[in-house]
N, C-alpha and C positions, 0 to 999 in steps of 0.2 A: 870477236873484237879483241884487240891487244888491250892490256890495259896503261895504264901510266903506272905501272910497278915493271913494266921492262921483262912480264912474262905473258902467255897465254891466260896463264892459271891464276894473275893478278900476284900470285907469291912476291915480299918484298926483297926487294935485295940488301947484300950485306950493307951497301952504303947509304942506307937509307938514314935521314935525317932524321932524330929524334927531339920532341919537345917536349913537356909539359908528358902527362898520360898519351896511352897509344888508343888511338879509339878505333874500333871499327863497325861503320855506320853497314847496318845490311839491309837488304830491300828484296821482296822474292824476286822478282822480274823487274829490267827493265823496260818498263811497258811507259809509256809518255802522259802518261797521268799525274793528278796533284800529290801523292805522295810518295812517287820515286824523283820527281822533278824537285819539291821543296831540300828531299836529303840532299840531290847534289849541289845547291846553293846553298842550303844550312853549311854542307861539308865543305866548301869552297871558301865561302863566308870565314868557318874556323881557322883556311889557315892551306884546306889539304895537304895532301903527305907530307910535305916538308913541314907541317905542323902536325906532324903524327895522326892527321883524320881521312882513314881511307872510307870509300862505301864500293861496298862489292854487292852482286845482284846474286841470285839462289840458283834459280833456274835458269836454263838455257833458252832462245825463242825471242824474244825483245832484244832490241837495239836502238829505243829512242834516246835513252837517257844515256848518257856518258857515264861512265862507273870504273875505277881503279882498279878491280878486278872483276875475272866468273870466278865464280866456286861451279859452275856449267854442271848440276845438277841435271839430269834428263826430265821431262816431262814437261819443262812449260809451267804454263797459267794454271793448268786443271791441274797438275802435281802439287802446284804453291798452293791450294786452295784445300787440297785432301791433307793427309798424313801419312806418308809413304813410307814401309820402314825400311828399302830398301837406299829409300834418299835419306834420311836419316843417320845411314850408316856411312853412308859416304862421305856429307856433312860433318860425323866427326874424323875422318881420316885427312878430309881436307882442310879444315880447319888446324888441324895441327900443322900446316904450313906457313901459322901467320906468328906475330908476336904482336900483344893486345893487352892491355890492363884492363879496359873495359867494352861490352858490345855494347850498342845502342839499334833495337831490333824497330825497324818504323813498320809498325802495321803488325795486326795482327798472325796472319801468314809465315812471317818473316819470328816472329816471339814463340808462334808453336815448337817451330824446329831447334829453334837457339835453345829454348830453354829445356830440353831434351840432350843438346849435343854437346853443351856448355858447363865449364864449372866457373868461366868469370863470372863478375858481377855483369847481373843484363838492367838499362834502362829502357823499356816499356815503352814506343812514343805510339800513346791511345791515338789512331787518328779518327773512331767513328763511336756513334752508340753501338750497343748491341742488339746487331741485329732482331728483326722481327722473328725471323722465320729460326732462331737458335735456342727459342727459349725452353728446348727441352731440360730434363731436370738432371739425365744424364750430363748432357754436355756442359751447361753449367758447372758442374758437381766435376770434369774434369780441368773446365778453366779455372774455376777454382783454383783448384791445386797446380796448377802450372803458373798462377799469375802471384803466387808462391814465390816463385824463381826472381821474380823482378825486384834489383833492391831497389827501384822506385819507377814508380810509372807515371810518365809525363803527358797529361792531356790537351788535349789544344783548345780545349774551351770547359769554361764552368758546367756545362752541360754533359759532358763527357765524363767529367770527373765526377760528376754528383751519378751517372749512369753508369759510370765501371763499381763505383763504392758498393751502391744498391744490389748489384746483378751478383756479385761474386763475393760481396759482405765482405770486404775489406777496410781498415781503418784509414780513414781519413791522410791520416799523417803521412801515407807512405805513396800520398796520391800529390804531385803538382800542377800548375797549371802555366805553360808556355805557350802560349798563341802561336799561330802563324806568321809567319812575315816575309815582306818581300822588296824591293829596292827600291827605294823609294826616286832612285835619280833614272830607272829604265820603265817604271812605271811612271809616266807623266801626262800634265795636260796635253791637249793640242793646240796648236797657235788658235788664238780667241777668234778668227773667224769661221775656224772649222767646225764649231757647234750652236753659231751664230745662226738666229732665223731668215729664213728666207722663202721668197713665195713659190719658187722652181723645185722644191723636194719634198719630199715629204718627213714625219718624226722618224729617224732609223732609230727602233728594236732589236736588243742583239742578245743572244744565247749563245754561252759559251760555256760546253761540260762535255760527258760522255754523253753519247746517244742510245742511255740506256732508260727501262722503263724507273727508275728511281729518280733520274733527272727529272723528267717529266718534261722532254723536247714537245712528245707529242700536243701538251698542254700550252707550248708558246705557241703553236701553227695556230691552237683555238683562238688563242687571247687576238694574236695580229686579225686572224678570219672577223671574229665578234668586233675589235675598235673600226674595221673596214663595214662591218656591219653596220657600225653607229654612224657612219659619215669621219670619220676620221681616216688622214691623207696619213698612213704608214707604210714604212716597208720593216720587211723584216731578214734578219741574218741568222744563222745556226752556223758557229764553228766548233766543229768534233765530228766525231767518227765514234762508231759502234755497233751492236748489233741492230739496234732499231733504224738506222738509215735506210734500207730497203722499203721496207714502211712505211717511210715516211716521207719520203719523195713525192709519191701523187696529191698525197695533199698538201704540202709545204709549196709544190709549181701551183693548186688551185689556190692556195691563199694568199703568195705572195710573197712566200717567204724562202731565200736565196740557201742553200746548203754550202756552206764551202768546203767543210770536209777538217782533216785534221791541220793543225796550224804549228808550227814552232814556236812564232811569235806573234801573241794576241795582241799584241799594243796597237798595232795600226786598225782593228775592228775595235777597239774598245775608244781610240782616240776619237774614230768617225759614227760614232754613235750617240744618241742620246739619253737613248735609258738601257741600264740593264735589268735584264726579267730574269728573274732566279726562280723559275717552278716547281723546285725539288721536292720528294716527300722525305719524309722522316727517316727514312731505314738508312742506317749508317751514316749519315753524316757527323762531321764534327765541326769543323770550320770551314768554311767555302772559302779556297783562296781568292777564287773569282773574286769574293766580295771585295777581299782587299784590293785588289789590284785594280775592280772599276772607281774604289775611291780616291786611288792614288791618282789614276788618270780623270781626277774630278767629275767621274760619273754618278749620277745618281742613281739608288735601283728598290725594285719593288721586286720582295722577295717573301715565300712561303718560310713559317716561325719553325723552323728546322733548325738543330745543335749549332751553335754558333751565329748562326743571325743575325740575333740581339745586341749580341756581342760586335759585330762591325757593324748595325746600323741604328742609326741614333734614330727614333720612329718621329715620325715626322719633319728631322729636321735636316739628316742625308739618303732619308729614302721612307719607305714603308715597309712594315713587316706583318703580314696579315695570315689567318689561319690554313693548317697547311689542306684541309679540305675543301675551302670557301672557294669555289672557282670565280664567282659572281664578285668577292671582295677581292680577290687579283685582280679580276677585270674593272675592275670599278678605281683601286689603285691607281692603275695605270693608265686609265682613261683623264685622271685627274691632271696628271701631268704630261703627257701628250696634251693636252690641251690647254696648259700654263708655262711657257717658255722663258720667262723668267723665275718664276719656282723651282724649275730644271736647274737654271741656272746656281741659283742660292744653294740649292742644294748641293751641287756637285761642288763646291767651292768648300763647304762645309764639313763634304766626304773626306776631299785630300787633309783638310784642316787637324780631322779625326784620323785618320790614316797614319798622317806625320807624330802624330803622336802617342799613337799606342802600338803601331804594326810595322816600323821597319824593318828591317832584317839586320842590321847593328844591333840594336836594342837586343832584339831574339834571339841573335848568337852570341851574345855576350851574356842571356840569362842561360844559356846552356854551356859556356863555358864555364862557368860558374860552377853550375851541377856538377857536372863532368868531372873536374876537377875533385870535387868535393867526393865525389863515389868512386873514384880513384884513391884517393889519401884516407878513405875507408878502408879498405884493403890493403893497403902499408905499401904500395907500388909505385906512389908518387908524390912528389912534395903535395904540403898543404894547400896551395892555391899559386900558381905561378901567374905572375902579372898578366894582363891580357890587354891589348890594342882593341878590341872590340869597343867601339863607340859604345855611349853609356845615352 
């Protein structure tokens, strides 16, 4: 892919407009997931190039996400995920092609290699717990020391931040907290009769994530199977792609539940929907941007108490947040409201209410310009804080 820097290789050109600090946002892959998608809105949101925020991708293999440059690393997904020293070395020769006051490494993947290849200041954006399956004392013991490198590391949710502190015994202070966000004017309701009851359909369920075993798609095909069980008139939706699709197809046609595969843009399943089911387990999350984005669109949703949650859903009053093992307290959730449509109602009015108020992407990219700034003008590279248009 070219990038918008007018090379192959994303390198910027002499006439490139300078503002404020030069950031540049990195992402291993552009793979079409929630967090190579939020940087290029976060980066867009700041200003992009012409406001000094570029975001370049690591490795080569992805092409969902628009990105200002490759650093075209070999290897893909399984390289971003190892520690290669051969990419490694590459990453710092390429890198020396940019000019950058500060990096902003989103994701774990993307902070290994930076903070190895890097002598800027790096911001850390935590976007998950730490893993189940990492809790050797080795690996710990080298994220440690690498998480060392970051002069501050921004969580997306209190859950995150209280889980990086614990994991790697770091102090408090050098940890913040920046939610997620997302636009509040492309995230919308639907005109009031598209979720209006009627006696000719039945309640649309909708699942929107990867179709991976930490989602727990598998777990919505039960929930639609079991409310069809009880006598309740659902249909159900699955949009994404992954490896558990193959899987999951036979019993997703016996229950009833539609796959549509991967989406660009969720808005028109989230507008035609009634509830959202969020069955995720615990491993890695931090903040579901799903959630936001079904509150924007006045959805309501019954979700597993996974990192962030809590945090978008007000329990009882724009959704339910029940334990992440309880399959019977899912099901029992969601049967409540499939079965109360004006409940549905109140609540999804609720969501956007909560939504517009904590999660837009103004608000978010204005507490990171903030940052940004401020960890630039640490390092004597940029003024103190340069005015910013970012809605407050």
């Amino acid at each position: 892919m070219r990038g918008a820097m007018g090379s192959d290789d994303g390198a910027p050109s002499a006439s490139s407009p300078k503002a404020g600090p030069r950031v540049l946002h990195v992402i291993p892959t552009a793979i079409g997931r929630g967090a190579p998608i939020f940087a290029r809105v976060l980066v867009d949101e700041l200003g992009g190039p012409e406001k000094g925020h570029r975001l370049v991708s690591l490795f080569d293999g992805d092409d969902d996400v628009k990105v200002d440059g490759h650093l075209r690393l070999p290897g893909g997904a399984p390289a971003a995920s190892g520690l290669h020293p051969q990419a490694l070395g590459a990453l710092v020769r390429r890198l020396g092609r940019f000019e950058y006051d500060v990096v902003v490494a989103h994701g774990g993947d993307a902070f290994k290699y930076l903070a190895l290849a890097t002598r800027a200041p790096i911001v850390y954006c935590v976007i998950g717990t730490w893993p189940a399956t990492a809790h050797g004392r080795a690996r710990r013991w080298v994220w440690t020391a690498l998480a060392r490198r970051a002069r501050v590391a921004v969580a997306v949710s209190d859950d995150v931040a209280s889980d990086y502190c614990d994991v790697l015994s770091l102090r408090s202070d050098r940890v913040t907290v920046i939610p997620n966000g997302r636009n509040e004017h492309q995230y919308e309701p639907p005109a009031t009769a598209a979720r209006t009851p009627t006696t000719t359909r039945g309640v649309r369920l909708l699942f929107a994530g990867a179709l991976t075993p930490g989602k727990g798609p598998d777990r919505f095909v039960d929930i639609v199977r079991a409310l069809r069980d009880r006598g309740s008139d659902v249909d159900g939706t699955i949009v994404g792609d992954g490896p558990l699709r193959s899987a999951l197809t036979p019993d997703a046609a016996e229950a009833g539940v539609e796959l549509v595969g991967w989406c660009a843009d969720v808005v028109p399943h989230l507008q035609r929907a009634d509830l959202l089911v969020f069955p995720s387990r615990p491993d890695g999350e931090g903040m579901p941007g799903v959630l936001i984005e079904a509150g924007l669109c006045g959805l309501p949703a019954v979700a597993t108490r996974v990192a962030g949650a809590s945090t978008v859903i007000e329990e009882g009053r724009t959704g339910f947040v029940v334990p992440v093992d309880d399959f019977d307290a899912l099901l029992n959730a969601c049967e409540v409201l499939v079965r109360d449509p004006a409940r549905r109602q109140d609540m999804g009015r609720a969501a956007r209410d909560r939504c517009l108020q904590r999660f837009t992407l103004g608000e978010v990219a204005h507490r990171w310009d903030e940052l940004l700034c401020d960890v630039a003008a640490a390092r004597g590279s940029a003024p103190a804080r340069r005015a910013t248009t970012m809605p407050r």
